[in-house]
N, C-alpha and C positions, 0 to 999 in steps of 0.2 A: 549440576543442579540448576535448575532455572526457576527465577521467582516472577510473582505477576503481580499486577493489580486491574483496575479498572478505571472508566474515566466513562464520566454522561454527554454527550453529544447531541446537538439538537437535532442529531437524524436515527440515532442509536445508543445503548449502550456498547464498550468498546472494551476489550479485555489487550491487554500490555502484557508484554512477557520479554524477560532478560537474563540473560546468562552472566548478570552482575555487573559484566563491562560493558555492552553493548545491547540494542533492541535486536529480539529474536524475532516478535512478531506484535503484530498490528491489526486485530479482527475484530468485527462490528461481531457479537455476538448472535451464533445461531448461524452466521454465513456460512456457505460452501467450504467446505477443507478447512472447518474452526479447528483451531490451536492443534494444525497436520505438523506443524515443527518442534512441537515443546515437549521437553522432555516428560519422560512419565512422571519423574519423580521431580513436582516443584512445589512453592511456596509464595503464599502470600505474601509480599514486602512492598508494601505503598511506600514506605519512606528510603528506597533507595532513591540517590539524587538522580541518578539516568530517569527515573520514573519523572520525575520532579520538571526535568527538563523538557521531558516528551510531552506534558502536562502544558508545560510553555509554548512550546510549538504548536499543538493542537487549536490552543486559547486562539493564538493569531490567527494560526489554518481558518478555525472557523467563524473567527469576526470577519473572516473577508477579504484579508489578507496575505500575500506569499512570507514567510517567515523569510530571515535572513541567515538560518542557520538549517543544519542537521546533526538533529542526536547521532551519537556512534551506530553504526547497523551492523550485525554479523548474519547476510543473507545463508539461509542453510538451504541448497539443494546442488544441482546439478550443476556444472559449468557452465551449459550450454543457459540452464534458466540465472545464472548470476551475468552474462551477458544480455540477457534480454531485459532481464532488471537494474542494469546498468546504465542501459539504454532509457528505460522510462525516469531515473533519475534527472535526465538531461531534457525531458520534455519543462516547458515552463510554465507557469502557472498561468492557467486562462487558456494555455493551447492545447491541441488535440496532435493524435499522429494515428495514421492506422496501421494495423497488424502489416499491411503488403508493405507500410514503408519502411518499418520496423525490419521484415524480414531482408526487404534491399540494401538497405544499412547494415546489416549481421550478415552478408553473403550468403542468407539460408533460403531456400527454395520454397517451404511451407511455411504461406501464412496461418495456415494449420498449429505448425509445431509452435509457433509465435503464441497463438492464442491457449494454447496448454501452458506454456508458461505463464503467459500474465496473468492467467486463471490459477493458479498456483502459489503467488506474489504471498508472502505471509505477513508482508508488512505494508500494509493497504497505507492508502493517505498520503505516507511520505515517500514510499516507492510509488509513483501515482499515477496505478490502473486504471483507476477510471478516466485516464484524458489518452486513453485506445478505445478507436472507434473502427465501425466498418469502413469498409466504403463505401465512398460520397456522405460518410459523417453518419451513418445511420449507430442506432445508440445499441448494442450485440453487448453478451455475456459479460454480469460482472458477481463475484463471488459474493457479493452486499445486495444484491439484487439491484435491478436497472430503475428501480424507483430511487434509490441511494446515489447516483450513477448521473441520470439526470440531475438531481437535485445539486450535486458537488459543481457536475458542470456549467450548469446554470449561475451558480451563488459563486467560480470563479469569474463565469464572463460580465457577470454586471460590478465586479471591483477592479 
């Protein structure tokens, strides 16, 4: 069973979802592969404390801030995409990386295969897709749309 709530964001509304111990997923509502992880069968529970904390992290996320923590995550997909999502955890806040560096790092041959997974990421924000860019920085595919994409990365680079 996995339960969700919501959370308002000055770029979107955000839909939260948990398998009680951990964040399942992380979607600006309406985005690309919305709630592709959660189970069929869930429930509303804003007052679980994981929600509470994501709630936390979010606030600092978007006053401008790097948090100094992370909620527990239970990534659901592939190996191959919980390695690539492993990798964007390790990006820092303010920086960028692109798909080719990402795929050199992971020994994988397609910056291809790189960008199906980050486009995949079910938990946006604190897995953080949006700081993959093309190359030479050009701003390519974000499942929030590149108006969201730009705007994260911008409101990182000037804190």
């Amino acid at each position: 069973m996995d339960y969700t709530t919501h959370y308002s964001s000055p770029i979107g509304d955000i839909t939260m979802a948990s398998d009680g111990n951990a964040l399942v997923g992380l979607w600006f509502d309406g985005q690309k592969f919305f709630a592709d992880t959660l189970a069929i069968e869930h429930e509303e529970r804003p007052d679980l404390p994981l929600f509470a904390e994501t709630r936390r992290w979010l606030d600092i996320f978007f006053s401008g801030k790097a948090p100094d923590f992370t909620p527990p995550l239970a990534m659901r997909g592939s190996d191959f995409r919980k390695r690539v999502w492993q990798t964007l955890l390790e990006i820092p806040f303010g920086q960028k990386m692109t798909y080719g560096d990402i795929a050199l790092r992971l020994g994988c041959r397609s910056a291809q295969a790189i960008g199906g997974a980050v486009g995949h990421n079910s938990i946006s924000l604190i897995i953080p897709c949006h700081r993959v860019v093309g190359t030479g920085g050009s701003l390519t595919g974000y499942a929030g749309g590149i108006d969201k994409k730009a705007w994260l990365l911008e409101m990182e680079k000037h804190n």
